[in-house]
N, C-alpha and C positions, 0 to 999 in steps of 0.2 A: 663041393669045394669051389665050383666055378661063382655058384651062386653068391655062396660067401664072399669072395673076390668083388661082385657087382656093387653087392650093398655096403663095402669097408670101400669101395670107390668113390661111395657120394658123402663119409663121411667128410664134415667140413674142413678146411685146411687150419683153419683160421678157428678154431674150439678154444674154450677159454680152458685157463688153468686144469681146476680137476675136471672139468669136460674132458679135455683132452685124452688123459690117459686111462679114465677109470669110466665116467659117465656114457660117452660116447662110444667107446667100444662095446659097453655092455645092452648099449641102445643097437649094435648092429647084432649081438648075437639075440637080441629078441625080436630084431625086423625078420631074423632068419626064419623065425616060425611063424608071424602072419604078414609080412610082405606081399603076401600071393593072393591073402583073402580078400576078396573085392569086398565086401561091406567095410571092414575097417578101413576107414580113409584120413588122411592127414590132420583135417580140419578134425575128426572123432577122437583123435588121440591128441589135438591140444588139446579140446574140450575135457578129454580124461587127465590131463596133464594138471591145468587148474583148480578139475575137483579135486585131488588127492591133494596140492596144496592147500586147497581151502581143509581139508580133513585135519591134516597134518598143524596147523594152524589152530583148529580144535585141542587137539591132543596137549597142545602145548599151555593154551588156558588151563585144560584139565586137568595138566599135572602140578600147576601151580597155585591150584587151589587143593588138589586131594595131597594130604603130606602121605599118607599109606603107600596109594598106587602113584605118586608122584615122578617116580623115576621110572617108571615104567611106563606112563604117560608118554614121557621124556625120550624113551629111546623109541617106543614106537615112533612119535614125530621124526624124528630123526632118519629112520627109515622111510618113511613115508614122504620124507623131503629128498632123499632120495631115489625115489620111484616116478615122485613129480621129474624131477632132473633127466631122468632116463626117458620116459616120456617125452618132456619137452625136446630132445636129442631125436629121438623116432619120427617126428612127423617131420623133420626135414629130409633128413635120409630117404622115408618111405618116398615122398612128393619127386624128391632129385631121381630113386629108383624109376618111379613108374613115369617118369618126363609131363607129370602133373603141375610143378611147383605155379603157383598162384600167385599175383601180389597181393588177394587180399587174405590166402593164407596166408603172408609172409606179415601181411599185416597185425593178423589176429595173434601170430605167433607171439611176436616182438611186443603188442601188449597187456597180453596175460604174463609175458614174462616179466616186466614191470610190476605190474600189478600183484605179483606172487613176491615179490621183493617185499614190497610196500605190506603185504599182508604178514609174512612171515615177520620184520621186526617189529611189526606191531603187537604181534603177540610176545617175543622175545620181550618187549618192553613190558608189555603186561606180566612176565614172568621176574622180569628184573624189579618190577617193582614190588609185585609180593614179597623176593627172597629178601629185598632192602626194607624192609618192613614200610611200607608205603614211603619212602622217598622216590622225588619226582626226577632224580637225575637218568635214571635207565630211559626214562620216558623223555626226556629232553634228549640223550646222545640218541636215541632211534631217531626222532624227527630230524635232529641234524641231517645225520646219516642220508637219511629217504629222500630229502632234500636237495642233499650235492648229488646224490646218487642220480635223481631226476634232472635235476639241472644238468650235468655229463651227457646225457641221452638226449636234450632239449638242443643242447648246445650245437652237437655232435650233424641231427639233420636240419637245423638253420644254414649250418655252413655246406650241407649237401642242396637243398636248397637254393644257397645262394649261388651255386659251385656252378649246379644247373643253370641258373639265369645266363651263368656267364660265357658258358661254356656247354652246347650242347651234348657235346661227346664226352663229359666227365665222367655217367657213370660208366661208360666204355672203358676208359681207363681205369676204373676201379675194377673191373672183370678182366683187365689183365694185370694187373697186380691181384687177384685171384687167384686167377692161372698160375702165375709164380709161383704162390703159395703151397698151391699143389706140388708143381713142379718140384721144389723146396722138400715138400713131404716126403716126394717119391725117390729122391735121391738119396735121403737119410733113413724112413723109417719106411714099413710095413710091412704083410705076409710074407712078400721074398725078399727080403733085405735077412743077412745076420742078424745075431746078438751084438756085434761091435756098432755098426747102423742103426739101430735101433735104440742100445744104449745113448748114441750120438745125441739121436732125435730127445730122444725123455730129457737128455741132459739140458738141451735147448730150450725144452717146453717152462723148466721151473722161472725161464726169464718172466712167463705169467705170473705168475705170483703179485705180483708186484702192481699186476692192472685192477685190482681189486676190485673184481665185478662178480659179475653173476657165481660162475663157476666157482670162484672164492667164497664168495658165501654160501654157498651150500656146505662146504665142509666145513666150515667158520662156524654155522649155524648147528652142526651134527658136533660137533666138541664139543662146545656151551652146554649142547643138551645131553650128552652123555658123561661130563665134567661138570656140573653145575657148578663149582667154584669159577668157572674159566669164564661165567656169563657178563657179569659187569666187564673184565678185561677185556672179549671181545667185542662188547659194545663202542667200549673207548678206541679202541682200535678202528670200527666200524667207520664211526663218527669222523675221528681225526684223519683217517686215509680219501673217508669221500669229499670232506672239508678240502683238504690239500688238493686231488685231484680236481675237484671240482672246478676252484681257483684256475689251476694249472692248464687245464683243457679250454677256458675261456679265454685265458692270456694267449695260450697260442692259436686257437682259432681264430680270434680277430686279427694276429699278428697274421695269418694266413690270407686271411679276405683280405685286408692292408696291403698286402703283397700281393693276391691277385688281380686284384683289381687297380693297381698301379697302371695310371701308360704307357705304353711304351715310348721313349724317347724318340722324339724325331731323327730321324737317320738323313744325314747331307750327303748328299750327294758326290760321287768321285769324280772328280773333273778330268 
């Protein structure tokens, strides 16, 4: 149990939506069984992380061309987009376990996990446009979509970045509003916290929803394919939400640089 304890220790405070409650806890009970094995190591389980998206990615061409095995295609991807998920959750837990963590694992993490985006609606797209009997709108709202998507994450380290130039102790500050984070986690939810604590936290968590990222598309992306009605909807939805945010995180990060990098007003002196 101690063990257990160590490895739900370095899950992240900060997990997105269904990370949080479902992905990421099920990433700690499978560190519990190879955390210890030294050959598997961080960088090997994003690498397995990416192949099973690119598989899963497969699955979803295949079922949109086989009408037979079509939905079974369908739910395997589905599965299989969530293994990648679980996966991608593991190699930072493991790296935080073993006091490994890298920057240029943190680098490779962050993008294959892009890159798994970008690959997953493309196939979603190639699915939407078979089911639309070749019309090119499933294929227009993904590229939207991939696009604000990208642009958010472009946006997002310009102004870290620039935050740097400005400021060399900024990401300091982000590592403790880290620590908060934590802190935050640990006064609400975990192993020794209640059911009323822990309700608390979950209750907190659904305000993700709303950040529609990664986390969100993965269950975004496992409805579409085990509803196949729900797949154009959630395209549109995909498109419109990264369209909006995308906007939304550029207005206010330049509104941020704007403001940091203001001068300070001269201060006169008290006589």
């Amino acid at each position: 149990m101690d063990k257990f304890k160590r490895i739900w220790a370095t899950k992240n405070p900060n997990d997105e939506w269904w990370s949080s409650f479902v992905t990421s806890p099920l990433a700690v009970v499978c560190n519990w069984f190879v955390v210890d094995i030294a050959w598997i190591t961080p960088n090997l389980i994003t690498l397995l992380s990416f192949i099973v998206a690119l598989v899963s990615a497969v699955f979803i061409c295949l079922g949109s061309s086989e009408e037979s095995l079509g939905i079974a295609f369908y739910v395997a991807a589905a599965v299989l987009i969530h293994v990648s998920h679980i996966l991608d959750c593991m190699d930072g837990q493991m790296a935080r376990y073993r006091g490994t963590f890298s920057g240029s694992g943190g680098f490779y993490d962050k993008a294959t996990d892009h890159l798994q985006v970008f690959v997953w609606f493309g196939a979603i797209a190639y699915a939407g446009y078979m089911q639309t009997q070749a019309a090119v709108t499933p294929i227009f709202l993904a590229f939207i979509g991939v696009c604000f998507y990208a642009l958010r994450g472009y946006v997002k380290y310009v102004v870290i970045h620039s935050e740097m130039e400005r400021d060399k102790e900024y990401l300091t500050e982000i590592s403790r509003t880290s620590a908060a984070l934590q802190k935050q986690l640990d006064e609400f939810g975990g192993l020794d916290k209640g059911l009323g604590n822990n309700l608390m936290w979950f209750l907190k968590e659904q305000r993700k929803l709303f950040n529609f990222d990664e986390g969100v598309f993965v269950f975004m992306l496992s409805l579409a394919l085990i509803i196949p009605s729900t797949l154009i909807p959630m395209l549109w939805v995909f498109a419109v939400s990264q369209l909006f945010l995308g906007i939304i995180r550029c207005c206010q990060h330049g509104q941020q640089l704007a403001h940091d990098q203001r001068p300070d007003p001269l201060k006169i002196p008290d006589k």
